[in-house]
N, C-alpha and C positions, 0 to 999 in steps of 0.2 A: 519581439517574441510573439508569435503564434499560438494562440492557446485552443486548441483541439478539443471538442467534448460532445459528448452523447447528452442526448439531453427528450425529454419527454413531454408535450403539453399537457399530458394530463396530473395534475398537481395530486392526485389523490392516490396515484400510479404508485405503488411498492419502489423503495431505492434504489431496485436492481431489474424490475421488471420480470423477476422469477416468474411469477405466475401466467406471462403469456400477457398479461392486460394491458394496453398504453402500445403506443408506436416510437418507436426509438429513431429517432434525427439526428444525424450529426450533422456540426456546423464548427463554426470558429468563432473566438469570444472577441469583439474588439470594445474596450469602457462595458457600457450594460445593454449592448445593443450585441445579437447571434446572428450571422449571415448562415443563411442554411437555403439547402436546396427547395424548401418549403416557405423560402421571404425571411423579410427578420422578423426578428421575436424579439420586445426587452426580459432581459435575466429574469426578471420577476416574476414574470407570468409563463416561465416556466420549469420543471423539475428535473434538477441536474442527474445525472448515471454516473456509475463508476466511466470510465474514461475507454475501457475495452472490453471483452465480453471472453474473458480465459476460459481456455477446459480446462484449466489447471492454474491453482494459485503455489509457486513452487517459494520456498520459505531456506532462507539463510538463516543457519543460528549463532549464536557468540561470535558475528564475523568484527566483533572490534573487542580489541583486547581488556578495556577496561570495562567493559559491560560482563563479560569471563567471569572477573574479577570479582565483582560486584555482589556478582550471585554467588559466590564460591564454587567455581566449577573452573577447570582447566582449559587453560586456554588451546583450542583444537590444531591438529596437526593437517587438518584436511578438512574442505569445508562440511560442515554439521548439515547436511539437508532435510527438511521433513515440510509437511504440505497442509496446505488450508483449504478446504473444500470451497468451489465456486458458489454456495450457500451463504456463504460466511462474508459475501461481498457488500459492502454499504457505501452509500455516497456521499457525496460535502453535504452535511446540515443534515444526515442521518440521525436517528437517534441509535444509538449502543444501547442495545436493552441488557439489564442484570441480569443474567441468571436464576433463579433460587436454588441453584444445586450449586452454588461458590460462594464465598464467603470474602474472598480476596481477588479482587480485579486491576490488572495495572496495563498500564500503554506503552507503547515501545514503536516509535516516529521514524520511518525510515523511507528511501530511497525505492523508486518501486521501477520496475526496469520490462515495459512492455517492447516483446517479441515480434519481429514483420514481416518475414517469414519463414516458415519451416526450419527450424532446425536439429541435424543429427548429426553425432559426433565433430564438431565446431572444432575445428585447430583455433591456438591461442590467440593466433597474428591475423582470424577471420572474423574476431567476435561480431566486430562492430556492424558487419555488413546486414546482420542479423536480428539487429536491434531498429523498433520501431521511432520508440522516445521516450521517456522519462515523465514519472508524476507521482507522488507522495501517497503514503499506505503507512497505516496504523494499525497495529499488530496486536491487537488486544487478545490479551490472555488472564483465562484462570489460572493465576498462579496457584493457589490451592491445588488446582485437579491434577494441573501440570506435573505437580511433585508428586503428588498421592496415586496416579498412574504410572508414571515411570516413563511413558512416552507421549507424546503430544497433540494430539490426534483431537481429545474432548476438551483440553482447555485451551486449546488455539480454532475451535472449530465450533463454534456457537454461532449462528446466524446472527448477522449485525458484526462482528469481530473483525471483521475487516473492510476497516473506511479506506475508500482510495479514491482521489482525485486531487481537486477539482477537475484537473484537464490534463491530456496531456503536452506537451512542448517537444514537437522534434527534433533527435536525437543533433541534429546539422544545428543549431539554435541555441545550446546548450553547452557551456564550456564545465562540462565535467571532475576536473581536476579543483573547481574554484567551489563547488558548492560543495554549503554546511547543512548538517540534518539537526533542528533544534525541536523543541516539544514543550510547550506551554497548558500549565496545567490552571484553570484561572484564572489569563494573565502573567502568571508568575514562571518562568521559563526553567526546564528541568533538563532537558538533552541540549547542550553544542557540542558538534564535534563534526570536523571536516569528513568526507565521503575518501578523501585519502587517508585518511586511520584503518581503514578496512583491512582485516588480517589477511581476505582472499578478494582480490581486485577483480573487478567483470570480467577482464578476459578469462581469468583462472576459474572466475566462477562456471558462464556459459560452458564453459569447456568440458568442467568437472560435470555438469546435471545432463549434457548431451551425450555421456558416454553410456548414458543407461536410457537415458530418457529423451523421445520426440517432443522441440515442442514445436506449438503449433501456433500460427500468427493468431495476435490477442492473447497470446497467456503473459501472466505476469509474473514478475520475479519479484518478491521483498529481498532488498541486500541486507538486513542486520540492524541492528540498532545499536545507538550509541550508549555509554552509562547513563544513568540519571535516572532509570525508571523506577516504579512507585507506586504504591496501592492507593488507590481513590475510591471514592464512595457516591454513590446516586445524587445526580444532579453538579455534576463539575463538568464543563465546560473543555473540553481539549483541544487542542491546536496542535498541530505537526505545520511546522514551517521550515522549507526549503529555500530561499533567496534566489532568483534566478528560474525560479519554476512557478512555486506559487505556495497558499498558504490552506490548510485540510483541517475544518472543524465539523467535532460532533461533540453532542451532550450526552453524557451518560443518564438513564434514566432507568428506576425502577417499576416494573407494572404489575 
């Protein structure tokens, strides 16, 4: 397995390089040594980036039946799309910053499905050809705002709210049907459930978000999340682990 990733020497660099500062390298991970076009580098002595660089972070909702449930809300007939602003993107070993306008924050571990190029209007039996590779995204939301807005925009849309990485693994690499989306909160594991429980499967998805929507190489897709999510509190530790891809932590922290 190939592990793909953006990565930054400057360790003081923002997790995302929003502000223009730091030079973005990409390279490939093998043990803690990064072959890159600039020599290697070990891990350490440098700061990892989200994995791609979206105009658009494009958001599956209730796409697994028992997370529906969970929430009390019906299970969809068609998939639920709404979007996470490229703001909101964080990296492995970001910190999740709180809020003070939520009171209730939970994680939702999910499958993240970066774009390779261009796509419009996708038939169902072209998905794949469309698809760059694969790499884990944590879907943190104000559950509070989420409800108390009606739509989801402010509590899926807080800078830091979405961790995605560490790398990604191309799509050739990755037997899809075999991986499980699980979610460790402290150690203590809260989401399993296979990426075939999905109510609306990638082709159906691609297909559904292309009919209105370009995208464009490097945006990413969250597929949905499994049940088992949970409100946590400042200073819990989170993990989103994929088997087969890799494993995405950040620390919730309040400032």
């Amino acid at each position: 397995m190939t592990k793909h990733i953006r990565f930054t020497l400057d360790l003081e660099a923002p997790p995302t390089i929003a502000d223009g500062s730091g030079k973005v390298i990409y390279g490939t991970l093998e043990g803690d040594v990064i072959n890159s076009a600039t020599g290697q580098h070990k891990l350490a002595n440098v700061r990892l980036l989200p994995p791609c660089s979206p105009t658009k972070i494009v958001c599956v909702g209730r796409n697994y039946a028992d997370h529906a449930k969970e929430m009390g809300n019906a299970i969809p007939t068609e998939p639920l799309i709404f979007m996470k602003p490229p703001s909101s993107l964080n990296a492995h070993g970001g910190e999740i910053i709180y809020p003070s306008l939520t009171t209730s924050i939970s994680y939702e571990g999910e499958l993240g499905v970066i774009i390779g190029k261009r796509a419009w209007q996708v038939p169902k039996e072209d998905w794949e050809q469309y698809v760059l590779g694969y790499t884990l995204v944590n879907d943190v939301t104000a559950r509070d705002l989420q409800k108390k807005d009606g739509q989801w925009t402010r509590g899926k849309g807080f800078d830091t709210f979405c961790p995605t990485g560490p790398w990604m693994v191309k799509k050739e690499e990755v037997d899809l049907p075999s991986l499980r989306v699980m979610s460790f909160v402290d150690g203590e594991k809260r989401q399993d459930a296979p990426v075939t429980d999905m109510i609306f499967d990638l082709p159906t998805v691609i297909h559904y978000i292309t009919q209105f929507m370009t995208l464009e190489p490097g945006d990413l897709i969250a597929t949905g999340t499994p049940p088992g999510v949970g409100i946590v509190e400042p200073g819990t530790l989170l993990r989103v682990e994929i088997p087969g891809i890799g494993s995405l932590e950040n620390r919730l922290i309040k400032k």
